[in-house]
MDAnalysis code that builds the backbone (N, CA, C; Angstrom):
import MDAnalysis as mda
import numpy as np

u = mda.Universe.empty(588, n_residues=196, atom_resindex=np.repeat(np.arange(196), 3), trajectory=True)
u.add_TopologyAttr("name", ["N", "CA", "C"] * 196)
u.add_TopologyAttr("resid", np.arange(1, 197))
u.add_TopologyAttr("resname", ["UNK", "UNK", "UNK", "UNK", "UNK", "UNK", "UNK", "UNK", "UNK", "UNK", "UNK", "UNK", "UNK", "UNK", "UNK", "UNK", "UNK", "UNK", "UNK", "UNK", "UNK", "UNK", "UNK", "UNK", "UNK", "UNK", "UNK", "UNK", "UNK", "UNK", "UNK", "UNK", "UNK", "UNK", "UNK", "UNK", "UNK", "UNK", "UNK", "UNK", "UNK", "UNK", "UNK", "UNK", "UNK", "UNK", "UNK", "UNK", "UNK", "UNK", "UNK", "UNK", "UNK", "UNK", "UNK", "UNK", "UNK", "UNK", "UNK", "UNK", "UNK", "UNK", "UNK", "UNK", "UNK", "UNK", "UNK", "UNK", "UNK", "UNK", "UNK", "UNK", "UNK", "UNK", "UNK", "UNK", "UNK", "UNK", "UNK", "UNK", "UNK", "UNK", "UNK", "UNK", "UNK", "UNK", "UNK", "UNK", "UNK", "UNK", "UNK", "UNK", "UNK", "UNK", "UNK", "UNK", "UNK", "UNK", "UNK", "UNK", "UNK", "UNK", "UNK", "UNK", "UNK", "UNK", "UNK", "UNK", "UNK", "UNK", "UNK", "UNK", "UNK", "UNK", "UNK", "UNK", "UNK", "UNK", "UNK", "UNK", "UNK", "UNK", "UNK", "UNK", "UNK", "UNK", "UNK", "UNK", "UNK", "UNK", "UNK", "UNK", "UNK", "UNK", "UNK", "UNK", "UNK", "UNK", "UNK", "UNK", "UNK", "UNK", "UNK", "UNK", "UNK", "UNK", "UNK", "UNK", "UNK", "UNK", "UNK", "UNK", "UNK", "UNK", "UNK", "UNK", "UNK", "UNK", "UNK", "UNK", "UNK", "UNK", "UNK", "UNK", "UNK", "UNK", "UNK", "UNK", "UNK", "UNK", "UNK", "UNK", "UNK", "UNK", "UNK", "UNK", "UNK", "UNK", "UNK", "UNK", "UNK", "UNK", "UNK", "UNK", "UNK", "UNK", "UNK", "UNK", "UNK", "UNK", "UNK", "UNK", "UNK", "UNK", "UNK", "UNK"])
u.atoms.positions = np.array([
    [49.306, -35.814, 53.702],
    [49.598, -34.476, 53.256],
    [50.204, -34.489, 51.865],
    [50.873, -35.446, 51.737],
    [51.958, -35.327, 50.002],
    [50.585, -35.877, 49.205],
    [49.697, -36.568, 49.627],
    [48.445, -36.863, 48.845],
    [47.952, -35.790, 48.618],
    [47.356, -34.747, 49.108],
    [47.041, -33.843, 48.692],
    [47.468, -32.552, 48.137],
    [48.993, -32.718, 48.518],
    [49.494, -31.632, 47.729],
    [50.142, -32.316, 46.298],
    [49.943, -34.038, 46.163],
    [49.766, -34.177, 44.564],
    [48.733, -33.801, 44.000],
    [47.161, -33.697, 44.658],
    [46.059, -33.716, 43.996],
    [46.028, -32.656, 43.456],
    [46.474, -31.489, 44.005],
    [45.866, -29.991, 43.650],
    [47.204, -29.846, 42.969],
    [48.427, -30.296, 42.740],
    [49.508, -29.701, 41.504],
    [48.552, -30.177, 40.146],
    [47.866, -31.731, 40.682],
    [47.754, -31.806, 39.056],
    [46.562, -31.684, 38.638],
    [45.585, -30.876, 39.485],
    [44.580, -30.423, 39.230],
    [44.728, -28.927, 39.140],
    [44.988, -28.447, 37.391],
    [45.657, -27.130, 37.395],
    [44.463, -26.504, 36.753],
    [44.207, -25.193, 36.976],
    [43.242, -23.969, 36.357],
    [42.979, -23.823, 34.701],
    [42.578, -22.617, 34.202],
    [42.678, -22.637, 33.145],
    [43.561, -21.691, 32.989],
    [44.448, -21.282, 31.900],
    [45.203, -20.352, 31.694],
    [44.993, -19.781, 30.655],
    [45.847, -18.416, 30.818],
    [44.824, -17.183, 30.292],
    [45.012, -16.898, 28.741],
    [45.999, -17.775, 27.877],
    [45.399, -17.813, 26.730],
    [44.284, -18.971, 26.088],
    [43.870, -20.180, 27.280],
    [42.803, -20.623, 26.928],
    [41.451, -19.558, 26.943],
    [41.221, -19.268, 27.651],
    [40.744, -18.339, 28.204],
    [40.106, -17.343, 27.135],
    [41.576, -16.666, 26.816],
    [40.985, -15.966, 25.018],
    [40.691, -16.567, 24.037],
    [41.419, -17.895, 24.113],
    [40.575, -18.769, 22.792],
    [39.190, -18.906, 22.748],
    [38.979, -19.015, 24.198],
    [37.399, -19.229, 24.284],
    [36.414, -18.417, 24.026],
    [37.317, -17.150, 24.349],
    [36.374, -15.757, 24.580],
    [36.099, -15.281, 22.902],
    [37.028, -15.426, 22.105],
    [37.263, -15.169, 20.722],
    [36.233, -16.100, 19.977],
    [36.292, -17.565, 20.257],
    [34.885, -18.376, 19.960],
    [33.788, -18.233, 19.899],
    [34.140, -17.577, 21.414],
    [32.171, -17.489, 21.409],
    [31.537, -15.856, 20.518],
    [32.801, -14.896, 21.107],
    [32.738, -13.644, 20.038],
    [31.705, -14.201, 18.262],
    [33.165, -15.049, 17.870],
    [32.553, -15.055, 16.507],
    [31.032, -15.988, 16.385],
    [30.709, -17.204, 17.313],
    [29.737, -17.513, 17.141],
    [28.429, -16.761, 17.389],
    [29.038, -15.718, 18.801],
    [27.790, -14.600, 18.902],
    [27.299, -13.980, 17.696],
    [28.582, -13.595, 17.191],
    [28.590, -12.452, 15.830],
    [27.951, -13.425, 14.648],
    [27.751, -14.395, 14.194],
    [27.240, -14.990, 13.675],
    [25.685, -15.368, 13.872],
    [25.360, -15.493, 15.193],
    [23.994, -15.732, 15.404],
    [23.395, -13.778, 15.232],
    [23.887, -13.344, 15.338],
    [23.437, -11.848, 15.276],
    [22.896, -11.642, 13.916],
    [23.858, -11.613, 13.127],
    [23.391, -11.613, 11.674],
    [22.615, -12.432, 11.113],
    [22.628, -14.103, 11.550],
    [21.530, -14.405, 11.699],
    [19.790, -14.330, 11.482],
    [19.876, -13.711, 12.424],
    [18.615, -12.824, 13.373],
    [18.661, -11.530, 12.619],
    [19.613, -11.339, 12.626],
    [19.082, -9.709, 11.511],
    [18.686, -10.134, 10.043],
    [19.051, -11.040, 9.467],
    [18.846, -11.419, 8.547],
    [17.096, -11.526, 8.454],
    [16.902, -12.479, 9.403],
    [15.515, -12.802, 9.363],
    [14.473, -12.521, 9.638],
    [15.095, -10.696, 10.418],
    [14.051, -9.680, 10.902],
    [13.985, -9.275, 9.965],
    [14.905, -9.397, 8.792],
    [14.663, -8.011, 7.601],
    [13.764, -8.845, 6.453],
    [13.960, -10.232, 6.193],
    [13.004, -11.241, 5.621],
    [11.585, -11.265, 6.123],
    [11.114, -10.877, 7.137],
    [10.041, -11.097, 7.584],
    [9.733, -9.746, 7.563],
    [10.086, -8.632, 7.639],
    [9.539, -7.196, 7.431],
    [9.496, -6.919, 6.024],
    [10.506, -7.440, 4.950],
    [10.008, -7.266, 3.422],
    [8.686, -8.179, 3.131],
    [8.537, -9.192, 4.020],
    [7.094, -10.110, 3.481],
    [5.818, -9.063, 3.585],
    [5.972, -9.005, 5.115],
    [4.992, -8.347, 6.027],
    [4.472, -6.740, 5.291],
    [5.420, -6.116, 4.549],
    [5.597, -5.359, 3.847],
    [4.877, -5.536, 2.570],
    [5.322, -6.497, 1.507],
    [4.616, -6.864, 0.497],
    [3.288, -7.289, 0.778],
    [3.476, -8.275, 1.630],
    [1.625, -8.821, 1.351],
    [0.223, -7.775, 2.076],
    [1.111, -6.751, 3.045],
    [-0.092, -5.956, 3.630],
    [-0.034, -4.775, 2.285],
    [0.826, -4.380, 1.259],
    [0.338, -3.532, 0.436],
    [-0.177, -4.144, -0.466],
    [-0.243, -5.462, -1.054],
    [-0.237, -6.136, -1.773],
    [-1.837, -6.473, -1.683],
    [-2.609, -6.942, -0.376],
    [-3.802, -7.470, 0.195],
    [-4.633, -5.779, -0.004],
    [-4.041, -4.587, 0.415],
    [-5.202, -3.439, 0.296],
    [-5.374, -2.907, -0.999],
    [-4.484, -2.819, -1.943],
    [-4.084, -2.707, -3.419],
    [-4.978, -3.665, -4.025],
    [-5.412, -4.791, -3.817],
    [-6.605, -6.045, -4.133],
    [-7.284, -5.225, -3.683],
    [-7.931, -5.354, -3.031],
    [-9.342, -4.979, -2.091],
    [-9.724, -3.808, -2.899],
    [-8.696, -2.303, -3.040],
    [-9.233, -1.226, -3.706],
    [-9.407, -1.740, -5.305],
    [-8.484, -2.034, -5.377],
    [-8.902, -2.824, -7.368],
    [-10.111, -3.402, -7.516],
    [-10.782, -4.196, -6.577],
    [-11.675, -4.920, -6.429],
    [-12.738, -4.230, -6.586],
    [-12.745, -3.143, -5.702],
    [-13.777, -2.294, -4.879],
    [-14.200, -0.884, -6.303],
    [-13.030, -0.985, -7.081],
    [-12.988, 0.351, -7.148],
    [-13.214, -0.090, -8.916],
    [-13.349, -1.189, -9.175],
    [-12.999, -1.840, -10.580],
    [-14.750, -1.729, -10.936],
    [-15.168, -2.620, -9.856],
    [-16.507, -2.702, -9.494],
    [-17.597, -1.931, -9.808],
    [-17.238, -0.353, -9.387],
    [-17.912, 0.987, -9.141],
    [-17.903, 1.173, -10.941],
    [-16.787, 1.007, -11.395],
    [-16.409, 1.971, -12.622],
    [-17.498, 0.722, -14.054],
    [-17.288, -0.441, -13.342],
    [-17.916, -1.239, -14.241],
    [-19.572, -0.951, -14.731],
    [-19.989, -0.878, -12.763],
    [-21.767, 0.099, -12.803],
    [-21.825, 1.131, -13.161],
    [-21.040, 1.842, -13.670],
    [-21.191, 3.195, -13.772],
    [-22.003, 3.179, -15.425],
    [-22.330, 4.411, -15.424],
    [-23.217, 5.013, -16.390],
    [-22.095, 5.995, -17.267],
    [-21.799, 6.959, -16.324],
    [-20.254, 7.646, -16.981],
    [-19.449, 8.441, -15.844],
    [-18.771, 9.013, -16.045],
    [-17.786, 9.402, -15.275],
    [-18.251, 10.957, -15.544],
    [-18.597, 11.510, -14.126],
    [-19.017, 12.961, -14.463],
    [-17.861, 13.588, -13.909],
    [-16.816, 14.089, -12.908],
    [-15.798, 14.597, -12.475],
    [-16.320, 16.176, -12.640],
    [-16.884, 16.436, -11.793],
    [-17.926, 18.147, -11.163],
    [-17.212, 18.535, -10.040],
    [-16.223, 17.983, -9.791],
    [-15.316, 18.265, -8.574],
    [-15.023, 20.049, -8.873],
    [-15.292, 21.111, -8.246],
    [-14.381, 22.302, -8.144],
    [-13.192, 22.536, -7.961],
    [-13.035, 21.482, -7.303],
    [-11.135, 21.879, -7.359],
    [-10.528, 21.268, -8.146],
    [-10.779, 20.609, -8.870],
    [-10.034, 20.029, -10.215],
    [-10.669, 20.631, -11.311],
    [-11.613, 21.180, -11.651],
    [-12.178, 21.829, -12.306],
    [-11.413, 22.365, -13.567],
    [-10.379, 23.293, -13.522],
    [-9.634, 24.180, -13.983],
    [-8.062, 23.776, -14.230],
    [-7.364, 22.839, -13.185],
    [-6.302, 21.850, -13.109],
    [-6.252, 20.901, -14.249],
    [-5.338, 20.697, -15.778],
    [-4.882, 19.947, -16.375],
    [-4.059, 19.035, -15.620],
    [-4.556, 17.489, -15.757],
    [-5.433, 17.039, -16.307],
    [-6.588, 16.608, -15.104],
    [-7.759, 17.034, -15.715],
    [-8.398, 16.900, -15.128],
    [-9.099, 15.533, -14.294],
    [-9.500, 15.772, -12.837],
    [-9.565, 14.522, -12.595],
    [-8.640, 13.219, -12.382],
    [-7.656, 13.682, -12.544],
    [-6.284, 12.896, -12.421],
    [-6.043, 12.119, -10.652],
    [-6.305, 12.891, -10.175],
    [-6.053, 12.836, -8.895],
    [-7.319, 12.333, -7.963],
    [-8.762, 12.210, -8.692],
    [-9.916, 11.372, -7.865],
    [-10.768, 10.807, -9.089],
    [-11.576, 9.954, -8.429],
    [-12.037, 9.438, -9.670],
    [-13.818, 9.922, -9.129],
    [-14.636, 10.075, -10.182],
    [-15.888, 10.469, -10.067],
    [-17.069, 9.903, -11.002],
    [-18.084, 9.580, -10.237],
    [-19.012, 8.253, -11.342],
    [-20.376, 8.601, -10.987],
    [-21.006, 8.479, -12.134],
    [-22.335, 8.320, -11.497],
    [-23.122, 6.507, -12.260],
    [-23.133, 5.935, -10.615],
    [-23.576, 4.676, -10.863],
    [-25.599, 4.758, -11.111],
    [-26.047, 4.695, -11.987],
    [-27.639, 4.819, -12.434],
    [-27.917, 3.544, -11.461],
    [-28.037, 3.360, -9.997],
    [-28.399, 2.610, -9.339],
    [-30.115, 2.247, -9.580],
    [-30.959, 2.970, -9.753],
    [-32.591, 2.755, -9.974],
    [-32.800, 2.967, -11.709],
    [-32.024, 2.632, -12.111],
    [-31.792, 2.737, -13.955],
    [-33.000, 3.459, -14.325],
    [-32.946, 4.987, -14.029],
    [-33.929, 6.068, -14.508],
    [-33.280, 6.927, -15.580],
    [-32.314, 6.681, -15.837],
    [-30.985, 7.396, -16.478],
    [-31.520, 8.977, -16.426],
    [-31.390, 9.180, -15.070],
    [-31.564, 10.436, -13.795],
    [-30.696, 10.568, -13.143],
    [-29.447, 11.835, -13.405],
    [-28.537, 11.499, -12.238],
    [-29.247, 12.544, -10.579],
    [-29.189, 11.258, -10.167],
    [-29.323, 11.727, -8.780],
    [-28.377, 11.958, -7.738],
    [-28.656, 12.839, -6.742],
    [-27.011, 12.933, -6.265],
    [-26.758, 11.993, -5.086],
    [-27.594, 10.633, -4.878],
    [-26.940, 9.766, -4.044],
    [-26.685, 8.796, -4.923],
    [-26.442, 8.934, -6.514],
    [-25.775, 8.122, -7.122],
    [-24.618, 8.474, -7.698],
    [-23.500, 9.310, -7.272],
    [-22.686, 10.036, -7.497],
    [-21.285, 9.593, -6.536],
    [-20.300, 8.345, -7.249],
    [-19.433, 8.222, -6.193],
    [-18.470, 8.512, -6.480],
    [-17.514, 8.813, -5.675],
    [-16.341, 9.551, -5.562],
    [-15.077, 8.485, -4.892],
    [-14.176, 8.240, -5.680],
    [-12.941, 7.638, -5.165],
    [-11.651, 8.676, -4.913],
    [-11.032, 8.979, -3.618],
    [-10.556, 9.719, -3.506],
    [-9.256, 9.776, -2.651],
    [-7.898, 10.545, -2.529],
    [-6.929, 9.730, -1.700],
    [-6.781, 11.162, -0.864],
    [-6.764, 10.964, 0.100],
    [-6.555, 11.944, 1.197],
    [-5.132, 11.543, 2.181],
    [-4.523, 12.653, 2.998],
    [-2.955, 12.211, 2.923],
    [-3.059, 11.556, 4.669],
    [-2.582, 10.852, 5.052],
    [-2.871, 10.033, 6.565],
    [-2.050, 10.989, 7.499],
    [-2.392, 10.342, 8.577],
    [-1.334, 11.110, 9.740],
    [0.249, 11.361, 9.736],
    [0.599, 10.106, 8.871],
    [1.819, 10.007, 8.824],
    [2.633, 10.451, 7.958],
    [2.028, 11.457, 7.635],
    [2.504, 12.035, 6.374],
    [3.337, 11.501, 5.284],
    [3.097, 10.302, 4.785],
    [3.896, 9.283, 4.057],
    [2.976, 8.998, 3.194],
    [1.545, 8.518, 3.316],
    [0.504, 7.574, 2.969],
    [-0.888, 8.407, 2.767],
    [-1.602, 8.160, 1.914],
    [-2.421, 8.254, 2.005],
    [-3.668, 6.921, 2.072],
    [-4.852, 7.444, 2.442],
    [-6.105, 6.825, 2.848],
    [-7.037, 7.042, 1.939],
    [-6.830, 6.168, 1.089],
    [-8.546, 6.024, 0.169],
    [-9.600, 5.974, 0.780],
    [-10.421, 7.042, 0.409],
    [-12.304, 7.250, 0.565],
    [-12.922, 6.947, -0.537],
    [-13.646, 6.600, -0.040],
    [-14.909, 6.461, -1.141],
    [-16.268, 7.249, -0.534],
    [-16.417, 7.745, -1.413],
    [-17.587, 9.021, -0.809],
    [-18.987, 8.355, -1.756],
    [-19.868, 8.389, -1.207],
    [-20.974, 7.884, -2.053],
    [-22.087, 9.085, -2.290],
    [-22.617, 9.795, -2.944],
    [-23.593, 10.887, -3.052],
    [-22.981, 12.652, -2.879],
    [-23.792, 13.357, -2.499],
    [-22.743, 14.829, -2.631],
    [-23.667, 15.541, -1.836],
    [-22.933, 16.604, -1.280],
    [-23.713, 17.586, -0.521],
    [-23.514, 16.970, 0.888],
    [-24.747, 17.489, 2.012],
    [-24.732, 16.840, 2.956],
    [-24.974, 15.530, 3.321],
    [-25.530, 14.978, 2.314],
    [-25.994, 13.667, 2.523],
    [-24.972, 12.335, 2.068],
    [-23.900, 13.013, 1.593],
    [-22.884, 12.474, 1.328],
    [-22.457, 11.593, 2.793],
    [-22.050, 10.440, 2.505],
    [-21.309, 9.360, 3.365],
    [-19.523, 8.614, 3.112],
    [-18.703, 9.005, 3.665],
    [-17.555, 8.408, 3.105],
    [-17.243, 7.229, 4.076],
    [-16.219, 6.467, 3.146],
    [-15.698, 5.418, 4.320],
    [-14.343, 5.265, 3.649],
    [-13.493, 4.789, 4.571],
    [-12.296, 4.843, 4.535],
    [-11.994, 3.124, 3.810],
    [-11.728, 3.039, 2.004],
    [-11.157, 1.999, 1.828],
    [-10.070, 1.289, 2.094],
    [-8.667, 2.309, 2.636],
    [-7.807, 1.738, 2.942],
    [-6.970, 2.579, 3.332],
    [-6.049, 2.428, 4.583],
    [-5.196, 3.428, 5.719],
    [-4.338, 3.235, 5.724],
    [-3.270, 4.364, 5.263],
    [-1.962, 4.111, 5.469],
    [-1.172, 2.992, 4.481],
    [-1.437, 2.853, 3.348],
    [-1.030, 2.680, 2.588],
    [-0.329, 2.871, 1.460],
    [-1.257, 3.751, 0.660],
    [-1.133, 3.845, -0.690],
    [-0.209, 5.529, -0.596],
    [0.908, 5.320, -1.777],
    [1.223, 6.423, -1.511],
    [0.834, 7.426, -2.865],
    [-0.239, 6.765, -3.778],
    [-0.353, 7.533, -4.928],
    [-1.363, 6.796, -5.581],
    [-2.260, 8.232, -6.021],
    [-3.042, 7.301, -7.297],
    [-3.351, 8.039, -8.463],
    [-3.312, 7.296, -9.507],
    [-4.050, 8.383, -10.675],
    [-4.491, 7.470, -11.440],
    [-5.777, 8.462, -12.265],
    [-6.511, 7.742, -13.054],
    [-6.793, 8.873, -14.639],
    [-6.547, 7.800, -15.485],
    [-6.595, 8.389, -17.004],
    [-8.060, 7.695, -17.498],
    [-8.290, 8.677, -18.580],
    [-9.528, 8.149, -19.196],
    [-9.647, 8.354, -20.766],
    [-10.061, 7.096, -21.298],
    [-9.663, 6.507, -22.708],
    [-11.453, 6.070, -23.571],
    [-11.181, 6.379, -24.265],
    [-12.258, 5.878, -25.392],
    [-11.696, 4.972, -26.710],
    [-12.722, 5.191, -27.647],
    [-11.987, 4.706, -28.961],
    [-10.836, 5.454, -29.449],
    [-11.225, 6.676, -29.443],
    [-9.881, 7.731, -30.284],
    [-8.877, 7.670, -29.608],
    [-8.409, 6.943, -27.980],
    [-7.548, 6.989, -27.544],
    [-7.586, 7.702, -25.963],
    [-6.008, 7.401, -25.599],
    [-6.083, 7.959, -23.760],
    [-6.270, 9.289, -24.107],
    [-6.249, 9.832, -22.535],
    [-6.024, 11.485, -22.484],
    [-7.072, 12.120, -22.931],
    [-8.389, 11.739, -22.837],
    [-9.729, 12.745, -23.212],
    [-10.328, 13.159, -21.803],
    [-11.399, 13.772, -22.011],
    [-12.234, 14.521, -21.116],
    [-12.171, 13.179, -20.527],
    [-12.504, 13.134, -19.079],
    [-13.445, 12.453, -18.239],
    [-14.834, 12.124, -18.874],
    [-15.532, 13.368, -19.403],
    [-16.802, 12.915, -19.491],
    [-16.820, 12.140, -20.851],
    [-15.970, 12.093, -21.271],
    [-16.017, 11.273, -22.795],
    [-15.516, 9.836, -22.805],
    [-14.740, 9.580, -21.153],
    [-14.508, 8.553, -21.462],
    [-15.403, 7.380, -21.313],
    [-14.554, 6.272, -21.670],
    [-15.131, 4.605, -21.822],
    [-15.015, 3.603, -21.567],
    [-13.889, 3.977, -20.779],
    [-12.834, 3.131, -19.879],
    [-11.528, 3.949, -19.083],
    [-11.357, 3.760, -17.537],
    [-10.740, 4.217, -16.806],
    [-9.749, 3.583, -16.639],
    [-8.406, 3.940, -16.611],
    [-6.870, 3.272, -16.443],
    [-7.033, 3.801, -15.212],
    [-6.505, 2.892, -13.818],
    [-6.324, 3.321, -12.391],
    [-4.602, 2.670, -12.369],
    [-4.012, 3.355, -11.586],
    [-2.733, 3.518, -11.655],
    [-2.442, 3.676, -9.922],
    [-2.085, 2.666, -8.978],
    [-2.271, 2.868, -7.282],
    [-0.263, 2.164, -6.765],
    [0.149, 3.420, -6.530],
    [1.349, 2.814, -6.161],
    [0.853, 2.922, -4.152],
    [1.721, 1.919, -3.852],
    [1.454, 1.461, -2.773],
    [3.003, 0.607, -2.188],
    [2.671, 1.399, -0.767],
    [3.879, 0.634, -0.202],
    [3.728, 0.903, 1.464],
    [3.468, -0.771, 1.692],
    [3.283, -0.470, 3.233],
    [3.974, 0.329, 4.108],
    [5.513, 0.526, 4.598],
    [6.269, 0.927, 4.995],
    [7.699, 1.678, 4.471],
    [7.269, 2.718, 4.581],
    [8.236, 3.641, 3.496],
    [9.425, 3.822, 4.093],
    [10.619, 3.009, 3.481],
    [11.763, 3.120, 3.769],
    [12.420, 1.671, 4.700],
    [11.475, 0.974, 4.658],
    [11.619, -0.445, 4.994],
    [11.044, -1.643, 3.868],
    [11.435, -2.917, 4.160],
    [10.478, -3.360, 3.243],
    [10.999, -3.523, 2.173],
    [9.883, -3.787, 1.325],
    [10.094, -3.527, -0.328],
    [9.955, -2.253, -0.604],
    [10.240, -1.812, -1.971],
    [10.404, -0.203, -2.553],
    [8.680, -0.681, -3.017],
    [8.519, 0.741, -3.499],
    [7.375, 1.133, -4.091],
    [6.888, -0.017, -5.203],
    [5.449, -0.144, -5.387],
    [5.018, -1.492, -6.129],
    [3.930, -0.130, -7.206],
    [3.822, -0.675, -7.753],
    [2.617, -0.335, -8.934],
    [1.624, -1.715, -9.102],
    [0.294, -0.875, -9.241],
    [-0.733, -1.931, -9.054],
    [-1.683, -1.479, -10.515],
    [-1.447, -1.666, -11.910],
    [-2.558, -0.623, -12.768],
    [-3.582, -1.828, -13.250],
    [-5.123, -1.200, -13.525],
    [-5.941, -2.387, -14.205],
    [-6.488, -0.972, -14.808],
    [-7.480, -1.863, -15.864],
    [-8.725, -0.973, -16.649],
    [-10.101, -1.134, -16.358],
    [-10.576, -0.728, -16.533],
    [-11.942, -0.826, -16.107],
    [-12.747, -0.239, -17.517],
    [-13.536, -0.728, -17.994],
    [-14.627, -0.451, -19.076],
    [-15.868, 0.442, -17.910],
    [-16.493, 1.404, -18.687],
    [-17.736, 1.881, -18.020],
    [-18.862, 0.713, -18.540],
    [-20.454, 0.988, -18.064],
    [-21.189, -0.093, -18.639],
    [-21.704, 0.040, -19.976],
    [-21.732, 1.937, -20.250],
    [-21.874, 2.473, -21.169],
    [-21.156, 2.487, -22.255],
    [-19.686, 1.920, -21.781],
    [-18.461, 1.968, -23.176],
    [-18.711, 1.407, -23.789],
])
């Protein structure tokens, strides 16, 4: 009996300011792995951020550099920009002489254009190819871009008619996730017509 009532005196518990030492430990190591982890959710959403506006901003430059290069000239017959200084600012309009008859026909008539997405943040580049009913659009890129404009330049300089110009300045701000992420990016190139 005195054997065992030595064993259990000197086999004693923990006491209760170990107890908080411990609890306070692990507190700050929790609190440390937290930030952590937040850290590296917010590193991986600014990437994820950059390279998906970054990858559709290519693709339309690509796409859209392309069009302006075949083109013959830039007709901009749009009605609703018509009357709006400056004109054409807000879509871009071409007629590519695809069967080089230097005939504009109206399924050689393309249209780059930004229409506003569901999310009311972004818009969705079209590209419309021809006019009227026979017109076909497709969606270059969703939920992206939150702006575009395009100026048009010759020899005498920017800021002329559309139909005079000789080269198109495209101007595409873009930002995957608005209000996360990276801030707003600017993407501008030039484009020569084939005619300039």
């Amino acid at each position: 009996m005195r054997r065992i009532l030595r064993t259990r005196s000197s086999d004693e518990g923990v006491t209760l300011v170990e107890l908080l030492v411990a609890m306070f430990l692990m507190s700050i190591i929790s609190g440390l792995v937290v930030v952590g982890v937040a850290q590296v959710a917010r590193v991986l959403i600014h990437n994820d951020d950059e390279n998906r506006g970054l990858q559709d901003a290519k693709i339309i430059m690509e796409r859209l550099s392309r069009d302006v290069r075949q083109a013959r000239a830039v007709v901009c017959n749009d009605p609703t920009t018509q009357t709006s200084p400056p004109r054409c600012a807000n879509h871009l309009q071409l007629w590519v002489d695809a069967n080089s008859d230097y005939v504009q026909q109206p399924s050689e008539v393309i249209t780059w254009t930004v229409a506003p997405s569901s999310d009311g943040a972004h818009f969705d580049v079209l590209r419309t190819v021809g006019t009227g009913a026979s017109a076909t659009t497709t969606v270059q890129a969703t939920s992206l871009i939150v702006g575009a404009i395009f100026t048009y330049c010759n020899a005498s300089g920017c800021g002329v008619q559309p139909e005079a110009a000789t080269v198109v300045n495209i101007d595409l701000t873009y930002d995957a996730m608005v209000g996360l992420g990276t801030n707003t990016r600017h993407a501008e190139f030039s484009a020569m017509i084939r005619n300039g």
